[in-house]
C-alpha atoms as one frame of an Amber mdcrd trajectory, in Angstrom:
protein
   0.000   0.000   0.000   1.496   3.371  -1.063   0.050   4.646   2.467  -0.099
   3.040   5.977  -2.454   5.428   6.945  -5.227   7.971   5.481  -4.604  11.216
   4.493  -7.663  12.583   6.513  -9.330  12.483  10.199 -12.259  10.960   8.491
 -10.831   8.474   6.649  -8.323   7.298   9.757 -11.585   7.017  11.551 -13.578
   4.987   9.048 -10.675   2.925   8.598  -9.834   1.736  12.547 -13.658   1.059
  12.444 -12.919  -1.005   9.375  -9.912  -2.687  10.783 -11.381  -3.343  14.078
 -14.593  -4.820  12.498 -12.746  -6.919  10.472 -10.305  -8.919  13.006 -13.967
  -9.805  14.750 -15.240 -11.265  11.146 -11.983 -13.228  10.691 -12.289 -14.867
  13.328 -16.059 -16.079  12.268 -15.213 -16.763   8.706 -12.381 -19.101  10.177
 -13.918 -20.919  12.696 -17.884 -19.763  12.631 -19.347 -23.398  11.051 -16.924
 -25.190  13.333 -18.260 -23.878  16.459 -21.475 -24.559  15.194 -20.851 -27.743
  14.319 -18.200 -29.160  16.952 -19.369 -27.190  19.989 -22.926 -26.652  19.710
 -23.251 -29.898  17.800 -25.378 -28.941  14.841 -25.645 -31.524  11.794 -23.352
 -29.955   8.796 -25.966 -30.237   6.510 -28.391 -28.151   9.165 -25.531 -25.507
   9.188 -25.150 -25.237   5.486 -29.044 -24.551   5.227 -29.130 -21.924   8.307
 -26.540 -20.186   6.161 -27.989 -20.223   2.782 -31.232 -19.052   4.003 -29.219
 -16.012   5.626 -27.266 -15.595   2.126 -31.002 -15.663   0.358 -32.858 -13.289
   2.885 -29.937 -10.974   4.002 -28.883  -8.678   1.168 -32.577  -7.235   0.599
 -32.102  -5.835   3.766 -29.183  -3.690   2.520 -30.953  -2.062  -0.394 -33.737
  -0.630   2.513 -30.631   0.231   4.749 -28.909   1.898   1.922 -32.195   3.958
   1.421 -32.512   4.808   5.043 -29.064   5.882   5.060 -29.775   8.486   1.965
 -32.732   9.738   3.660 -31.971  10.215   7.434 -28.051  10.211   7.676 -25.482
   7.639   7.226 -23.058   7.419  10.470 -26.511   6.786  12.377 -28.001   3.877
  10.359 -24.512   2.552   9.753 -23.958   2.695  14.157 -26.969   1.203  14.504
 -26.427  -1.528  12.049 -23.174  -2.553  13.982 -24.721  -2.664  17.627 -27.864
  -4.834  15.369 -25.178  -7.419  14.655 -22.875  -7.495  18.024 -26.147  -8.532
  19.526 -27.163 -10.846  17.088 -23.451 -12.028  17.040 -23.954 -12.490  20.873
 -26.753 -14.679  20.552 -24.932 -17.298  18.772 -24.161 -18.086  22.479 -28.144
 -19.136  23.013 -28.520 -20.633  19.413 -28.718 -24.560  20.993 -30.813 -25.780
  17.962 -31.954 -25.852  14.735 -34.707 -22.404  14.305 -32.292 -20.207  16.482
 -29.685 -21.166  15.128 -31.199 -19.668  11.863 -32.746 -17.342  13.473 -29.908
 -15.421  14.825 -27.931 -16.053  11.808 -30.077 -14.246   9.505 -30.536 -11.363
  11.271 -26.211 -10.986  11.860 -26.032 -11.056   8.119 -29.037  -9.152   7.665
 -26.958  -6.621   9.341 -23.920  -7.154   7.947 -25.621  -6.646   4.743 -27.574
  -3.352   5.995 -23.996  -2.034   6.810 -22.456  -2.789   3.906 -24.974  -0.730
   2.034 -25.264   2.103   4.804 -21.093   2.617   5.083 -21.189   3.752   0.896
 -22.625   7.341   2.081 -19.724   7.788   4.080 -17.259   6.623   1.951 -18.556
   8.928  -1.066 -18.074  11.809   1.082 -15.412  11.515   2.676 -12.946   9.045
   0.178 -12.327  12.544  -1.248 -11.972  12.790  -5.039 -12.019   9.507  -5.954
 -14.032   7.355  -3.113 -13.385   4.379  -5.012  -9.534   4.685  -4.047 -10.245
   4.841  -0.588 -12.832   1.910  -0.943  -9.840  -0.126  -2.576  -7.427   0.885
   0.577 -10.574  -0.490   2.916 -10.367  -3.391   1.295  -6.350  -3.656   1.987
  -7.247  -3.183   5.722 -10.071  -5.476   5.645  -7.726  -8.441   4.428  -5.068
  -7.531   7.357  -7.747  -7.753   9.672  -9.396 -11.186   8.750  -5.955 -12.621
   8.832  -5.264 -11.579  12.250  -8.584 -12.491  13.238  -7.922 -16.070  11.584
  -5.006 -16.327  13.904  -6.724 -15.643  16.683  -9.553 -18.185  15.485  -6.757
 -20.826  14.556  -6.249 -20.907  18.783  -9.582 -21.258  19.459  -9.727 -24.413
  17.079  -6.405 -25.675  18.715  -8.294 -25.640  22.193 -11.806 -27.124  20.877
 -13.894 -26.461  23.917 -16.862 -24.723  24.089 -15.659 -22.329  26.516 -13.414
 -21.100  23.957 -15.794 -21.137  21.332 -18.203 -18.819  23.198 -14.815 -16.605
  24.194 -14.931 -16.216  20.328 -18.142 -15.726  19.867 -18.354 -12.893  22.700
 -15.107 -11.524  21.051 -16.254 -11.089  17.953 -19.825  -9.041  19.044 -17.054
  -6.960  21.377 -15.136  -6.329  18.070 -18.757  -5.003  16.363 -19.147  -2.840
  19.560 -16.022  -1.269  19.499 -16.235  -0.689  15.865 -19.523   0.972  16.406
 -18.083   3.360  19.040 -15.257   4.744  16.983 -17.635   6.401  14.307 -18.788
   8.666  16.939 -15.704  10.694  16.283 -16.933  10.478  12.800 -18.535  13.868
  12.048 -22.360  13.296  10.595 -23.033  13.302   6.993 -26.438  15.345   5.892
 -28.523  13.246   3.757 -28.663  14.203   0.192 -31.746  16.176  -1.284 -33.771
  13.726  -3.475 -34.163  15.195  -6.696 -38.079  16.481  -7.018 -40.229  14.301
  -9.573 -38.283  11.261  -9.202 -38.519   7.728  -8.504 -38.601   6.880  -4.957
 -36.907   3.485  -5.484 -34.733   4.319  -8.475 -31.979   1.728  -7.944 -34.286
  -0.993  -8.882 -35.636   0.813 -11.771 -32.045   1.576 -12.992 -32.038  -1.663
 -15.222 -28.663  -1.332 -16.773 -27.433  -1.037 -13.382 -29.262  -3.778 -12.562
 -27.498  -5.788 -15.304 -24.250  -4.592 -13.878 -25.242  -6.352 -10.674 -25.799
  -9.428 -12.273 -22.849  -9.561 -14.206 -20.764  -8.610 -10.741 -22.172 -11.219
  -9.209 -21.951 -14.233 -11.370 -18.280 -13.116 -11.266 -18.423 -12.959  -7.205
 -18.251 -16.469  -7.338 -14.866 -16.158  -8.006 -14.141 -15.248  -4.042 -15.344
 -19.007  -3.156 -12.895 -20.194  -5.891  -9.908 -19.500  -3.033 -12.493 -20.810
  -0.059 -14.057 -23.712  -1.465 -13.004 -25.289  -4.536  -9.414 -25.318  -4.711
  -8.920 -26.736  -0.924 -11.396 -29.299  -1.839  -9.870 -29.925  -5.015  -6.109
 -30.057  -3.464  -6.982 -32.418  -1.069  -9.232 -34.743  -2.921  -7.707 -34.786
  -6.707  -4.201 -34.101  -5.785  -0.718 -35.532  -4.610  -0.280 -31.419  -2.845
   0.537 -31.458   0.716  -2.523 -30.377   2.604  -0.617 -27.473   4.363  -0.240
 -25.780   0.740  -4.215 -25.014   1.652  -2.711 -21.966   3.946   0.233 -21.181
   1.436  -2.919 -20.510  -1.326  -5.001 -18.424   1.259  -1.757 -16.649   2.801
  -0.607 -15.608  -0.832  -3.910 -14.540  -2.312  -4.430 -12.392   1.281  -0.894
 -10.382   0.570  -1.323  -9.443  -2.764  -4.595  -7.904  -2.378  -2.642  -5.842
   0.846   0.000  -5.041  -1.344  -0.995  -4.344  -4.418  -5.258  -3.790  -4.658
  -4.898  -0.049  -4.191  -2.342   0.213  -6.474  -4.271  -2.041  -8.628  -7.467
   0.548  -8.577  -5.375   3.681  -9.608  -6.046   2.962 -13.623  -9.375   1.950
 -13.007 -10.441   5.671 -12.668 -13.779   5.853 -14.899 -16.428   3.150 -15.807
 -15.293   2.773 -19.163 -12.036   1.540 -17.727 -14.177  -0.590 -14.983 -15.626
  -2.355 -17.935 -12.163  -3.456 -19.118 -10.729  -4.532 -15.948 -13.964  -6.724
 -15.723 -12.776  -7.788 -19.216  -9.348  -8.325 -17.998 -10.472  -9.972 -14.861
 -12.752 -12.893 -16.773 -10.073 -13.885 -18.952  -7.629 -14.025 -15.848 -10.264
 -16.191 -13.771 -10.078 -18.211 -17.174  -6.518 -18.686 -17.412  -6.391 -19.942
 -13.471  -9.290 -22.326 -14.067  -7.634 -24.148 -16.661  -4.854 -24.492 -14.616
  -6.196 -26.068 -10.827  -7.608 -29.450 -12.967  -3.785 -30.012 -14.388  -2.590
 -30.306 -11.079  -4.415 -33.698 -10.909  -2.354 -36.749 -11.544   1.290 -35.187
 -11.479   3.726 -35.250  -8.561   3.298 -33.334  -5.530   6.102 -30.623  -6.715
   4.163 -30.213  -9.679   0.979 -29.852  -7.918   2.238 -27.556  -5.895   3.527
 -25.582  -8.766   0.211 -25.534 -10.762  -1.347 -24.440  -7.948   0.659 -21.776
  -6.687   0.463 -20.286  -9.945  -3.345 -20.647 -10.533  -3.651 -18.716  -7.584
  -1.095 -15.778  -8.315  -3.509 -15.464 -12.027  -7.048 -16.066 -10.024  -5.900
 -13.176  -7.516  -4.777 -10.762 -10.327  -8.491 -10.950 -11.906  -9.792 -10.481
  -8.161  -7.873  -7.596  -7.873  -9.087  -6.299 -11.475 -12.949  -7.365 -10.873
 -12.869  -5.799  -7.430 -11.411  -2.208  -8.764 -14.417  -2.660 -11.794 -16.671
  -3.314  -9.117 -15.912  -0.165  -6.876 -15.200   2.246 -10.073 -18.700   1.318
 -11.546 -20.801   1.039  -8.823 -19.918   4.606  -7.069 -19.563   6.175 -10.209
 -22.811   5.153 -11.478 -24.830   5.874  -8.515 -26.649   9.242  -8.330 -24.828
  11.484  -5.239 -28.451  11.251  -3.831 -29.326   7.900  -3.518 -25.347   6.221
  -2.976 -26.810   3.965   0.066 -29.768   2.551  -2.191 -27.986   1.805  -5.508
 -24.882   0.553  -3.174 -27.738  -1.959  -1.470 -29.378  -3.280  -5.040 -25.278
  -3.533  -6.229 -24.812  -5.595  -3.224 -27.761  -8.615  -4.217 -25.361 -10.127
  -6.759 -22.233 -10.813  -3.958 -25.500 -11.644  -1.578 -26.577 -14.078  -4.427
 -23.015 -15.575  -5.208 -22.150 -16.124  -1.306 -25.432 -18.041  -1.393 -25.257
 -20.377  -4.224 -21.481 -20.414  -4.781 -20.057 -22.440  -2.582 -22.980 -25.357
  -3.825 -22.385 -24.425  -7.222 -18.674 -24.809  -7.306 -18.898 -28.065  -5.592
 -21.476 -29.328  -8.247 -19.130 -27.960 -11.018 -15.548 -28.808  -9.801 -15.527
 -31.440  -7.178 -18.361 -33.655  -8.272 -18.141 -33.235 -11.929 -14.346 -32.876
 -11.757 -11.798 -31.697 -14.810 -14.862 -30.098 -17.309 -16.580 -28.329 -14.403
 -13.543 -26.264 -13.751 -13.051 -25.215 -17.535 -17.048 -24.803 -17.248 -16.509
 -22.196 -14.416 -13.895 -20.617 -16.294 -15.991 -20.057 -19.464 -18.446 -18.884
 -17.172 -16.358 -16.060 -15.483 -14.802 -15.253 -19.195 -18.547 -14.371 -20.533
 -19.415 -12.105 -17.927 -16.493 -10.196 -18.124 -16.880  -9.886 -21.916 -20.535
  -8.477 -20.962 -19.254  -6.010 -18.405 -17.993  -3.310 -20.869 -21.481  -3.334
 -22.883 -23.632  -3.198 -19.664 -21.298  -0.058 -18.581 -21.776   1.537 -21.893
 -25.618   1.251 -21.554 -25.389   2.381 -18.077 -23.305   5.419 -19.242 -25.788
   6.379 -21.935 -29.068   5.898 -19.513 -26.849   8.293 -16.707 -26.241  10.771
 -19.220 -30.070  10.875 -20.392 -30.746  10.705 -16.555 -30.714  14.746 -15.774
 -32.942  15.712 -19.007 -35.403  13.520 -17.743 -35.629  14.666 -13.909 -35.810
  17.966 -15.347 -38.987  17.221 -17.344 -40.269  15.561 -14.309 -39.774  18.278
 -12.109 -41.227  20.918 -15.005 -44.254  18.523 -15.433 -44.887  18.668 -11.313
 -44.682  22.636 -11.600 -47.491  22.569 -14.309
């Protein structure tokens, strides 16, 4: 990262609240089904459903926040958010079976979700000129913190008790809490006048940018490539030593720190966003051809392959990420950045739901043609990205002649 830390008070604050939120959620992405599941004792199959209902129902929730967070001020709906999912978080402690166990996972991504979609205000306003910079640094900090937080959660595991589970558990709602108390020295951000005559929901009327959503999230699946398919893969089709598994996640995890905002810097209009998509399906390409030739060789080779796959599949990440924050602040109206941020945020909501299942389908069950299948599937969206930005573009630009008949038309 060219800079440790922000240039502004703002953005130092938004970013400890960041980095502070994030250690909490590594240490439930690393060991969140296994508490479930080892200490509490729920069947894996129960877990998996609990958590695709909560990837189903959750993001809708962020395209109200988002709206909530135009109309009445972002820092409070974004506060509130947090201290929604420490206590949700908290009640993992009480989920002993089955319906609270879904219960009080849906509404912790619910919020999650809500926040997501509620923190894009405050980024637009105070990322300076180019917000989507300072939303590629955020992302630098969040991958710093989930890896400390996976240490932490890596102890936790060692000890296997419930004792520490619920430790975790507690830790991570603390970590929401504190997160939640630094934005008070976040100064407020006025909502945004909505523009007279208009649409009251006009994200999900926005069908190019709707289209843009889609295509981002058929290519969000990519983020479950690292998670889910290639650990599976490594330790079911190939010779690989199973501690390469950390080597993949550990160098996918430094080169977005090192090199994502760096990465953003030429992505600086959504033209450009649409090529980096481009760029970023032909990349996911490239790496999915190469996991299924690790089968069958020596372990050296294996390793090799895989290694390798991974340095390519991270490039594209880093590519479709910087698309995704270039197009979807850019193309959002200044007055409604929560809402169109929320409706941008259904296709990652849809891809953590049904990628992890689909992947498995595609390149564990089906094997060697599932993986190339993937890849041709990541390739195609990105060779649709740059014609849904170009329709977006065009619909933007016709966007202020038409409010302005709108408004003349409510005058008559």
């Amino acid at each position: 990262m060219p800079r440790l830390i922000p240039d502004t008070g703002p953005q130092r604050v938004l970013a400890s609240s960041n980095f502070v939120y994030t250690v909490g959620s590594g240490m439930y992405l690393t060991a969140g089904v296994l508490y479930f599941t080892q200490a509490v004792h729920l069947p894996a199959g129960r877990v998996g459903l609990g958590l695709g209902i909560a990837g189903i129902v959750a993001p809708a929730l962020g395209v109200a926040a988002g709206h909530l967070a135009d109309r009445y001020g972002a820092r409070g709906v974004y506060m509130a958010t947090l201290l929604i999912q420490a206590l949700t978080t908290a009640a993992f402690v009480l989920a002993d079976s089955f319906w609270p166990f879904v219960l009080a996972v849906c509404a912790a991504t619910g919020a999650k979700a809500a926040g997501t979609a509620a923190r894009s205000p405050l980024i637009r306003h105070y990322g300076g000129d180019r917000p989507q910079q300072f939303r590629a640094y955020l992302r630098a900090v969040t991958n710093v913190g989930v890896s400390l937080g996976a240490l932490a959660a890596g102890w936790v595991v060692q000890v296997g008790t419930l004792t520490a589970y619920q430790l975790m558990v507690i830790g991570n709602a603390v970590a929401f809490l504190v997160a939640a108390a630094l934005l008070f020295l976040l100064p407020p951000v006025a909502p945004v006048a909505e523009p007279v005559g208009g649409p009251r929901w006009s994200a999900l009327r926005d069908r190019p940018y709707l289209l843009l959503t889609a295509v981002d999230g058929v290519m969000a699946i990519q983020f479950k490539v690292l998670t889910v398919a290639i650990p599976l893969w490594l330790v079911g089709a190939t010779e690989a030593p199973h501690w390469l598994i950390s080597g993949t996640m550990l160098t996918g995890t430094v080169m977005v720190v090192a090199l994502q905002v760096r990465a953003g810097r030429s992505v600086d209009s959504p033209t450009a966003g649409g090529h980096a998509y481009r760029r970023a399906g032909v990349a996911f390409l490239v790496s999915c051809s190469m996991v299924p030739l690790a089968a069958g060789v020596s372990a050296w080779a294996a390793a090799t392959l895989l290694i390798a796959a991974v340095i390519v599949h991270t490039l594209g990440e880093l590519w479709h990420s910087a698309a995704g924050f270039e197009v979807s602040f850019t193309l959002a109206p200044p007055h409604a950045t929560g809402q169109y941020l929320g409706v941008f945020g259904l296709g990652a909501g849809l891809a953590e739901a049904v990628g992890p299942a689909l992947l498995i389908a595609l390149c564990i069950s089906w094997g060697r043609p599932g993986w190339y299948v993937v890849g041709a599937l990541f390739a195609v969206a990105g060779l649709a990205a740059p014609f849904a930005v170009r329709w977006a573009q065009r619909q933007r630009s016709a966007r202020p002649s038409s409010l302005t008949r709108a408004q003349t038309a409510r005058a008559a």
